[in-house]
C-alpha positions in Angstrom: 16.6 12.0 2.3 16.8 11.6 -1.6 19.9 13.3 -2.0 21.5 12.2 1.2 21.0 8.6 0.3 23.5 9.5 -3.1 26.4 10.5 -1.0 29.1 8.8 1.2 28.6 9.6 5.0 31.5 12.5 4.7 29.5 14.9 2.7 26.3 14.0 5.0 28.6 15.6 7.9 30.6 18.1 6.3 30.2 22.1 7.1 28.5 22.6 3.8 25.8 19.7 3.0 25.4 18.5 -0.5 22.0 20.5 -2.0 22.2 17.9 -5.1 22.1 14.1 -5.7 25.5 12.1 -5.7 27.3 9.0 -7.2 27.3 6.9 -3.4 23.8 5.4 -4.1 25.3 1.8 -5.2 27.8 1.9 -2.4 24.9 2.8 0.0 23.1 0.1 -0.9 25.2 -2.2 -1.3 26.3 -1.7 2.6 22.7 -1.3 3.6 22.1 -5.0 2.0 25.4 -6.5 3.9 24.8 -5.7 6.9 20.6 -6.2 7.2 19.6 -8.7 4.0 17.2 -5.3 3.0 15.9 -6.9 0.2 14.7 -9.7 2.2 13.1 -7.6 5.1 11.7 -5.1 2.3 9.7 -8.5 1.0 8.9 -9.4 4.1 7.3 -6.0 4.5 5.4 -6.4 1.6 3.7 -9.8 2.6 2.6 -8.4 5.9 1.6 -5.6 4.7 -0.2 -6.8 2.1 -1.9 -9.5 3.4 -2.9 -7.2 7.2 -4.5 -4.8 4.9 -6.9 -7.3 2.8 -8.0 -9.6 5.6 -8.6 -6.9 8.1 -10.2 -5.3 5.5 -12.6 -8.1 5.3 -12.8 -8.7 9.1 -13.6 -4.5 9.8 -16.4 -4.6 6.7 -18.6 -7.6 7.7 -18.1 -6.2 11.5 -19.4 -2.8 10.3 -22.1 -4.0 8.3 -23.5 -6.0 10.8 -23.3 -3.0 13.5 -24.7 -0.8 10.9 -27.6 -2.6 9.3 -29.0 -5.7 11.6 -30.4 -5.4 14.8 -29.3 -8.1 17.5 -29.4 -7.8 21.1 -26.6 -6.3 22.8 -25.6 -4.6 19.9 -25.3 -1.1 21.4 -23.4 -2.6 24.5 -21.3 -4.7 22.0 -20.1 -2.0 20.1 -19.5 0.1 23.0 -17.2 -2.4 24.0 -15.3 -2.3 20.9 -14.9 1.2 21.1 -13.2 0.9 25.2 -10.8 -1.1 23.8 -9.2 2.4 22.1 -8.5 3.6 26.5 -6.1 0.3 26.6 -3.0 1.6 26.3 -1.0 -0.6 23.2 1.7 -1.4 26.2 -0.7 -2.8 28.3 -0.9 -5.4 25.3 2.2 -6.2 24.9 3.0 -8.7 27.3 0.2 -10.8 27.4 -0.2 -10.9 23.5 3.2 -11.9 23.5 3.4 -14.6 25.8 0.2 -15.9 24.0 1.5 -15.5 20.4 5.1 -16.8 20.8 4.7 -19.3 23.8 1.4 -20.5 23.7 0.7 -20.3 19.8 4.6 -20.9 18.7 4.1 -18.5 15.9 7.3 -15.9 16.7 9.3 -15.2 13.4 6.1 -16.1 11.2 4.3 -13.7 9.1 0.8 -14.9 11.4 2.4 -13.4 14.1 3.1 -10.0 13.3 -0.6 -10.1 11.0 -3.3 -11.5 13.4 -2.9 -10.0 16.7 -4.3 -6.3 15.2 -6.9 -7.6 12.2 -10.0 -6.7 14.2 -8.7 -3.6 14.1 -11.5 -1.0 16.2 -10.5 2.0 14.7 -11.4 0.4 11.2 -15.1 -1.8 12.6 -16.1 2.0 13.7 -14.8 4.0 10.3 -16.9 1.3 8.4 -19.8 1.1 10.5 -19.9 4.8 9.9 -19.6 4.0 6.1 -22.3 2.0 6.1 -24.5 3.5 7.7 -25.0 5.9 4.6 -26.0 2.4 2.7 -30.2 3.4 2.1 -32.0 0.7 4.1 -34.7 0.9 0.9 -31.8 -0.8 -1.3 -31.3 -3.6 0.9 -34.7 -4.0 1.7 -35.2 -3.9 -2.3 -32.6 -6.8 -2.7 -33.9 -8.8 0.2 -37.7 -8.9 -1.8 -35.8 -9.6 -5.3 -34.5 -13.0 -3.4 -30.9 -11.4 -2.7 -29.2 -13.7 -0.3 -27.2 -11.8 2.7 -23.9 -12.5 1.4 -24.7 -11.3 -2.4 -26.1 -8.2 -0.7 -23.4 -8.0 1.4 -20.5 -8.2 -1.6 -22.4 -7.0 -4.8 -24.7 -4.2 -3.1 -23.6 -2.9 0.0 -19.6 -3.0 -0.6 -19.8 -0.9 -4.0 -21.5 1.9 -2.4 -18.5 2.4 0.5 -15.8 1.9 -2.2 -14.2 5.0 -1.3 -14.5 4.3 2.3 -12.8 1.0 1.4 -10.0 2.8 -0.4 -9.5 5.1 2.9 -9.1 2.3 4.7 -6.8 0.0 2.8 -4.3 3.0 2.8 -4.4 3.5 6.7 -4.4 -0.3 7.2 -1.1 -0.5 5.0 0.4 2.5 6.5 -0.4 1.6 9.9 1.3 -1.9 9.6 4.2 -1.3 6.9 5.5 1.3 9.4 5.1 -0.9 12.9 7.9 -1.1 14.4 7.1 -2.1 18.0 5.9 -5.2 17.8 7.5 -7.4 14.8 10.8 -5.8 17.0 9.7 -7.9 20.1 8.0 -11.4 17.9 10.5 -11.4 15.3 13.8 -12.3 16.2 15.5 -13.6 13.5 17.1 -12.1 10.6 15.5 -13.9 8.3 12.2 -12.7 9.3 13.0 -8.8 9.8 10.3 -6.4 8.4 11.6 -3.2 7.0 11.6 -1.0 10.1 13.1 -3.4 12.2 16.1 -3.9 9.6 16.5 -0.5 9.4 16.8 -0.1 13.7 19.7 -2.5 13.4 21.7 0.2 11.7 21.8 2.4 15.0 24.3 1.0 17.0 25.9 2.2 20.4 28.9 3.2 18.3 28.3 3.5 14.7 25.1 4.9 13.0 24.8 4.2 9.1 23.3 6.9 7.7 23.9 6.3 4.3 22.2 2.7 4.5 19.2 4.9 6.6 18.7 7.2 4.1 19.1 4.9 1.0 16.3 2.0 3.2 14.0 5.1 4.3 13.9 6.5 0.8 13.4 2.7 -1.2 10.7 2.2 1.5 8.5 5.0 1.1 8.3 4.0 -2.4 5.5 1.2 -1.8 3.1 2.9 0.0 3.8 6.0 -2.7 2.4 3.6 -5.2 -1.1 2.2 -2.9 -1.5 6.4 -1.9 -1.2 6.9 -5.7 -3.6 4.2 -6.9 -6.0 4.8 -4.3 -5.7 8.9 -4.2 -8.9 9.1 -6.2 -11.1 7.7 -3.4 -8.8 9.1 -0.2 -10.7 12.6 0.0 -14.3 10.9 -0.3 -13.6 8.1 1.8 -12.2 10.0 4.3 -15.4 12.5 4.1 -18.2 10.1 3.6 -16.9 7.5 6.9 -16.9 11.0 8.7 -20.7 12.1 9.1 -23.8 10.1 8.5 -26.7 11.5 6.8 
């Protein structure tokens, strides 16, 4: 992808494939950005992305703290719940959400569109629940005598001990949504408001396929997420373990 994204769509196609970068990358880029406004849809990428990951962050912590330490009726049957919502197939969804995001809620080609629908995301209230349910009960208990409220417990005991989790989490979150294609494709429908992969589908035409804009947009946006996996790589392998099991 690298070195295809440095060369003009002739060598791409030719008998004997370049094995080593080119001059084309300008001239790729330069046609990727006339004909989808990449830079815009790469920003706009960024915001969503960026903003999904810390608020359902948030939303999937305080959910999974409160399955995993308080005790409130209909809990069990709550979270059960939760977890049926995986069997709904996502095209199921589609319709409905749609008709309630972009007719009801007038939010098509907005950022709260393409964020909100997913931010109680199940997958993350369950890998937290799990996370913190290896929180001692003695160390809340211990705050709760020393006159901790529930919400300093909650941000200055509890969420330190899953920081790896956390980390885990933030880089699914961000993968999961800077990669969606599916749905800003049917709520965003102006140029303007284009994420990434939805820029980068416009390139596939019924007649003419730009793979030199492909390669050069597939290659600028993996670098993001590069840099979160990198930052973050320290906690992946313990979050990932300690959200798994329960002791």
């Amino acid at each position: 992808m690298l070195v295809f994204s440095t060369h003009p769509e002739t060598a791409i196609f030719s008998p004997n494939p370049p094995l080593w970068f080119g001059g084309a990358f300008r001239e790729n880029f330069d046609g990727l950005q006339a004909d989808t406004n990449f830079l815009r849809a790469l920003g706009n990428s960024t915001v969503i992305s960026v903003a999904y990951t810390l608020l359902s962050m948030l939303l999937t912590s305080l959910a999974g703290f409160a399955f995993a330490k308080y005790t409130f009726p209909g809990r069990n049957l709550l979270f059960g719940l939760i977890l049926a919502t995986l069997t709904i197939p996502t095209f199921v969804t589609i319709i409905p959400q749609f008709i309630l995001v972009a007719r009801d809620l007038k939010m098509s080609n907005t950022y709260w569109a393409v964020i909100l629908p997913t931010l109680a995301n199940t997958i993350g209230i369950f890998y937290m629940r799990q996370a913190f349910q290896t929180v001692p009960d003695d160390l809340l208990a211990a705050a709760r005598i020393d006159g901790a409220s529930e919400p300093r417990i909650f941000w200055q005991i509890a969420l330190p001990v899953v920081r790896p989790a956390l980390a885990a989490l933030a880089i699914l979150l961000f993968l999961a949504s800077w990669n969606d294609y599916l749905w800003p494709l049917i709520v965003l429908t102006q140029k303007d408001s284009y994420t990434m992969p939805v820029a980068l589908g416009t390139l596939v035409g019924l007649t003419r396929v730009s793979w030199g804009g492909i390669m050069v947009g597939t290659a600028i946006a993996t670098v993001p997420f590069l840099m979160v996996f990198l930052a973050l790589q320290r906690h992946f392998v313990a979050g990932i373990a300690g959200g798994a099991v329960k002791d």
